[in-house]
C-alpha positions as CSV (number, residue, x, y, z in Angstrom):
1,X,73.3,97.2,93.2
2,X,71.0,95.1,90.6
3,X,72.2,95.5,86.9
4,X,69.7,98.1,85.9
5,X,70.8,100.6,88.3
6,X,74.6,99.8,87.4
7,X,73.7,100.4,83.8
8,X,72.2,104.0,84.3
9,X,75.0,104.9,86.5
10,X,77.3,103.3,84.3
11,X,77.0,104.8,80.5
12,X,80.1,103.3,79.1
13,X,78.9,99.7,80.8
14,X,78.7,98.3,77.4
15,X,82.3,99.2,76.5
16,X,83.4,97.4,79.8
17,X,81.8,93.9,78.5
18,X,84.8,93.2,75.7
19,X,86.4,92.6,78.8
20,X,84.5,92.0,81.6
21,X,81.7,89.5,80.1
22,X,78.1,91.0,80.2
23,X,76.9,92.1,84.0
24,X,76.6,91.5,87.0
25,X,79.9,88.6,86.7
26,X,80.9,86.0,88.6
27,X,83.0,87.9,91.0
28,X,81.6,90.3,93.3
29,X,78.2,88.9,92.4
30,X,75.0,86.8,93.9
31,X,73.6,86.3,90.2
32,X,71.5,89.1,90.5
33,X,73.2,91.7,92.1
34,X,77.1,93.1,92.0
35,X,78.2,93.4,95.3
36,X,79.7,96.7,96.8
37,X,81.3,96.2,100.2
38,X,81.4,99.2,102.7
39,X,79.4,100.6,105.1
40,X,77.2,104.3,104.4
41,X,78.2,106.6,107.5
42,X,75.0,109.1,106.5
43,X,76.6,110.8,103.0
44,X,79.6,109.1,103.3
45,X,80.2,106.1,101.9
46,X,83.6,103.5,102.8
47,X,83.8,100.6,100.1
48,X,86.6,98.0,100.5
49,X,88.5,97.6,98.0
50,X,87.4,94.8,95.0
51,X,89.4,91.7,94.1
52,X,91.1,91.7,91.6
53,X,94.1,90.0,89.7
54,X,91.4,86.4,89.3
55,X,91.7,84.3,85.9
56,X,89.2,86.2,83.4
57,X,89.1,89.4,85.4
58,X,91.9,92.0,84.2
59,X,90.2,94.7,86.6
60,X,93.5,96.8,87.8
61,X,94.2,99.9,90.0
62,X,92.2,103.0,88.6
63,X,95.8,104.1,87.1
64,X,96.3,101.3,85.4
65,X,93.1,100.3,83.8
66,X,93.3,100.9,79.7
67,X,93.8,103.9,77.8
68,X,96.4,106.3,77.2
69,X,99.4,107.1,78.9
70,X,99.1,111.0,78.8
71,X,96.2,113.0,78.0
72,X,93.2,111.4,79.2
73,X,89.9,111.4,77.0
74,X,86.8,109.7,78.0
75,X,87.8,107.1,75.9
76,X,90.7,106.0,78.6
77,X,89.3,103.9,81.6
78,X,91.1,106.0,84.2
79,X,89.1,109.3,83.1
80,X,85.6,107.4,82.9
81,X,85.4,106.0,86.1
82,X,86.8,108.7,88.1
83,X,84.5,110.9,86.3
84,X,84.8,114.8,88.5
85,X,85.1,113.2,91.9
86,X,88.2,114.1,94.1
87,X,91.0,111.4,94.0
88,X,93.1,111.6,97.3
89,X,95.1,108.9,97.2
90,X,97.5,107.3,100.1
91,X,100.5,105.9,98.5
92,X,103.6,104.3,100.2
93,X,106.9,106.6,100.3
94,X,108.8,103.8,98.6
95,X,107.1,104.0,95.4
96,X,107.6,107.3,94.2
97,X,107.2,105.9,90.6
98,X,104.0,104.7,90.9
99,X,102.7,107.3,92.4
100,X,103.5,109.4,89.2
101,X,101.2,107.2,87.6
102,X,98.1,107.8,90.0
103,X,98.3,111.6,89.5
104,X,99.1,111.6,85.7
105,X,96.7,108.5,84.8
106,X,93.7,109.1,87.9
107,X,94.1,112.9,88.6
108,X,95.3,111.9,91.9
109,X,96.1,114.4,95.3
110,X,98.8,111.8,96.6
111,X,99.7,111.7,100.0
112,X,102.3,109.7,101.1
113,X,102.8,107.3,104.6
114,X,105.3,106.1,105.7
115,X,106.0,101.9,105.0
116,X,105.8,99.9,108.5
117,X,109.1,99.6,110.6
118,X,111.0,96.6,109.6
119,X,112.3,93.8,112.0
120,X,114.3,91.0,112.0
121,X,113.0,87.9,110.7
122,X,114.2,85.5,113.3
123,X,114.2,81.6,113.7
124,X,112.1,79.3,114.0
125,X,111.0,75.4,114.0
126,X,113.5,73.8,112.1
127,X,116.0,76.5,111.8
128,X,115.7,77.3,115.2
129,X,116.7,73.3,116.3
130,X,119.7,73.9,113.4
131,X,120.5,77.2,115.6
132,X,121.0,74.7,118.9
133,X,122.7,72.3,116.9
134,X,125.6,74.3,115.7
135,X,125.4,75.7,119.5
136,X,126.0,72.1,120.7
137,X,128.5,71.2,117.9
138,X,130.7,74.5,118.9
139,X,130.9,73.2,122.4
140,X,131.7,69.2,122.1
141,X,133.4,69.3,118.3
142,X,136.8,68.2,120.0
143,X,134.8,65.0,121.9
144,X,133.4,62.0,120.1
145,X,130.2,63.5,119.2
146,X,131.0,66.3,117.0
147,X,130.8,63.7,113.7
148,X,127.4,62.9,115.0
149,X,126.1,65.7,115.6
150,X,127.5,67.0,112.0
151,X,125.0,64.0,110.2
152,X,122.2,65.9,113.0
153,X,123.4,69.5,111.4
154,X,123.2,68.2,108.1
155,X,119.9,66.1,108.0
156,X,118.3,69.0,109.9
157,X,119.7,71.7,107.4
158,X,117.9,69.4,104.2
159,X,114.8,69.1,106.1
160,X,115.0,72.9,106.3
161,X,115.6,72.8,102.2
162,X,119.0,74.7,103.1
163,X,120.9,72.0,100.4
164,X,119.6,74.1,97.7
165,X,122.4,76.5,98.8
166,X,124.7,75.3,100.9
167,X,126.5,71.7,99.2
168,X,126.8,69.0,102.2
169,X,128.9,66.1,101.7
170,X,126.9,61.9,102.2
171,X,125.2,61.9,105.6
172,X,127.5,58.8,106.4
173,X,130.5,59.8,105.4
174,X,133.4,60.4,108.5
175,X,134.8,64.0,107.8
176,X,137.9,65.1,109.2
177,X,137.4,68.3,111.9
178,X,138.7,70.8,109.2
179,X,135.9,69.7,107.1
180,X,133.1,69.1,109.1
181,X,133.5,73.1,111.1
182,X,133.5,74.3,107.1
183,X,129.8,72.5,106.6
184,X,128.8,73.7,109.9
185,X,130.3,77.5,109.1
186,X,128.2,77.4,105.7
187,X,125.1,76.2,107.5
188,X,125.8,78.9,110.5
189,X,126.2,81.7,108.3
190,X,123.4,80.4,106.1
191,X,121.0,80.5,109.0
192,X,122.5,84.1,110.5
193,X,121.8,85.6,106.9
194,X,118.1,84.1,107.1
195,X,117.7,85.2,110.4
196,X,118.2,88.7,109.7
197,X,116.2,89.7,106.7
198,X,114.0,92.3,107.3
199,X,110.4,91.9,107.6
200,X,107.7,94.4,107.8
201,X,106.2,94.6,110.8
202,X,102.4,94.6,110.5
203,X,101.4,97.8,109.1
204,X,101.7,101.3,108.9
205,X,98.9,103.8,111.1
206,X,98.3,106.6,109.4
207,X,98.9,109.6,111.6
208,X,100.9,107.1,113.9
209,X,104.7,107.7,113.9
210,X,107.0,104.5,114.6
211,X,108.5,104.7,117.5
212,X,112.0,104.4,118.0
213,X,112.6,101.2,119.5
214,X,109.9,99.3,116.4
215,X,113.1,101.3,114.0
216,X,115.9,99.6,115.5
217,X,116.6,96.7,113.4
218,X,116.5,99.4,110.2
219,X,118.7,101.7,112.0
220,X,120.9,98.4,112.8
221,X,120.9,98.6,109.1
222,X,121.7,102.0,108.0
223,X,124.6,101.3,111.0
224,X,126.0,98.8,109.3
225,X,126.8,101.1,105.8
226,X,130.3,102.8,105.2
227,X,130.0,107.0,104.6
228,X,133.0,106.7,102.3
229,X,132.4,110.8,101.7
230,X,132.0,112.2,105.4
231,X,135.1,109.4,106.6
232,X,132.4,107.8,108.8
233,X,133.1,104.1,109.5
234,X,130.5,101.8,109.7
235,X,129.4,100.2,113.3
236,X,130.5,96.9,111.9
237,X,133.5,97.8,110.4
238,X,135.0,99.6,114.0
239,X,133.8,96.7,116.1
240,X,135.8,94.9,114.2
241,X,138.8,96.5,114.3
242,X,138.7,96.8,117.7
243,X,139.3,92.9,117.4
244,X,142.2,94.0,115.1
245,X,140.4,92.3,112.1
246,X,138.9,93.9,108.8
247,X,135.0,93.8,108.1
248,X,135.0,92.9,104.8
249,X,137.6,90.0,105.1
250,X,135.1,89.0,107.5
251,X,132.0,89.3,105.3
252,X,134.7,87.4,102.8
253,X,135.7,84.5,104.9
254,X,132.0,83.4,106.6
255,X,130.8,83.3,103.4
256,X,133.3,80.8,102.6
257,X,131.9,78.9,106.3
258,X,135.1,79.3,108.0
259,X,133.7,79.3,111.4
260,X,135.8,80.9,113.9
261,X,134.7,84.1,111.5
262,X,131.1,83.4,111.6
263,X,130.8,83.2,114.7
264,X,132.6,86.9,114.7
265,X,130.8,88.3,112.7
266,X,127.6,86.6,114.5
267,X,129.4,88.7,117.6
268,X,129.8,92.0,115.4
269,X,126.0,91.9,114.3
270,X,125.1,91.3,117.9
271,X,127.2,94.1,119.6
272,X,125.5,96.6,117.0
273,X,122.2,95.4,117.2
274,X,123.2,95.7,121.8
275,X,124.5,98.9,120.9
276,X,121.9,100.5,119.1
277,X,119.5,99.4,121.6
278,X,121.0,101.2,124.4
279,X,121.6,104.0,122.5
280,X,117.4,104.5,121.2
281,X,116.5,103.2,125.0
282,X,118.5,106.1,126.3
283,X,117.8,108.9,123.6
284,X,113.9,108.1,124.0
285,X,110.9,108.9,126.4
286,X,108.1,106.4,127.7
287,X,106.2,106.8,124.1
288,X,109.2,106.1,122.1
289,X,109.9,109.5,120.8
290,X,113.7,110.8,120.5
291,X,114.3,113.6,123.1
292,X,117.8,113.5,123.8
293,X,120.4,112.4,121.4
294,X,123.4,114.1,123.1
């Protein structure tokens, strides 16, 4: 679009300049032109979205672009540039808030999709090595190589920048086996929290339901949380009792890096996350949709 076409289609383009410098810019621009990017599919038209967010550029969301809060006039940003054409707008569940915005600020029809099914974040490279480590040190702490493989544990875990929250005593220092399972029960729980933060996995289809099995490290989750008002125990909390051991002086104790208790409550998270499993792979058919939940 060359800069006299913008300008006719654009009657408040000299308003936009305060801001925006004089046309056609440096972004989205050849010099001559502004650039559009889409594709025309006969009287439809699909743009991409435009940058936005760059160092002299405080281009924003249509609901968010300047003018009043309530009440548009054709003075506000969001009124000119939607002008009469229909706003349906796909907005995430999750932000309910925002989504207020886009109908009161942009005259938006919302419709909301769902946000992609989470998963666990796992391990990998470095933490992965500290993950075999603590294996090994659990195995051969009563021989002669635990205090070695301790100095491994801990150079591996600073490498991994895990000494900004986990203090490790000097690298050379000979630590008594009390000592060195609590460094190794901070680092182990350390590593256990990191690998189960959840991550979204890719995104969300529109029109495309999760299945079941893509939900079960949220459900693992949802599992996981007391129902103080319907007396429902969480998953973690009755696998541990089973053990004849209480949940939360679990939670209490591996955060302190006692180990014997990390490695139960690695155990615990484990035997929900095999639990839950069996449970979706039996409930749900060959396209991952719950049928039978008996």
């Amino acid at each position: 679009m060359n800069v006299r076409e913008y300008q006719a289609l654009t009657p408040y383009s000299t308003a936009l300049e305060e801001n925006w410098g004089k046309p056609p810019g440096n972004l989205n621009a050849d010099g001559e032109n502004l650039l559009v990017y889409g594709k025309q599919y006969g009287n439809v038209f699909t743009g991409v979205q435009p940058t936005f967010g760059y160092e002299g550029d405080p281009m924003r969301s249509l609901e968010f672009m300047p003018g009043k809060q309530v009440g548009m006039s054709d003075v506000c940003y969001p009124d000119s540039l939607i002008g009469n054409i229909p706003n349906v707008y796909y907005y995430a569940a999750n932000n309910p808030s925002e989504a207020t915005i886009a109908k009161r600020r942009s005259y938006a029809n919302t419709i909301s999709y769902l946000t992609p099914p989470a998963e666990n974040a796992g391990l990998y490279k470095g933490l992965k090595q500290l993950s075999e480590l603590i294996s090994s040190y659990q195995s051969l702490k009563d021989t002669g190589c635990g205090q070695q493989i301790v100095s491994s544990i801990i150079s591996t875990a600073k490498q991994c920048n895990l000494d900004k929250d986990v203090d490790f005593p000097e690298e050379c220092v000979e630590l008594p086996t009390k000592e060195r399972d609590l460094v190794v029960g901070k680092v182990y729980n350390k590593i256990m929290e990191i690998e189960s933060r959840l991550l979204p996995c890719g995104l969300h289809v529109i029109g495309e339901p999760p299945t079941a099995m893509e939900a079960v490290a949220t459900l693992v989750n949802i599992a996981a949380l007391d129902r103080v008002e319907e007396g429902i125990s969480s998953l973690p909390s009755i696998l541990a009792e089973s053990v004849g051991r209480n949940i939360e002086e679990i939670y209490r104790s591996s955060d302190k890096g006692v180990l014997k208790d990390v490695e139960l409550l690695r155990q615990i998270t484990e035997a929900s996350r095999g639990a839950i499993t069996s449970f979706v792979e039996r409930t749900t058919n060959s396209k991952g949709q719950v049928v039978d939940v008996s």
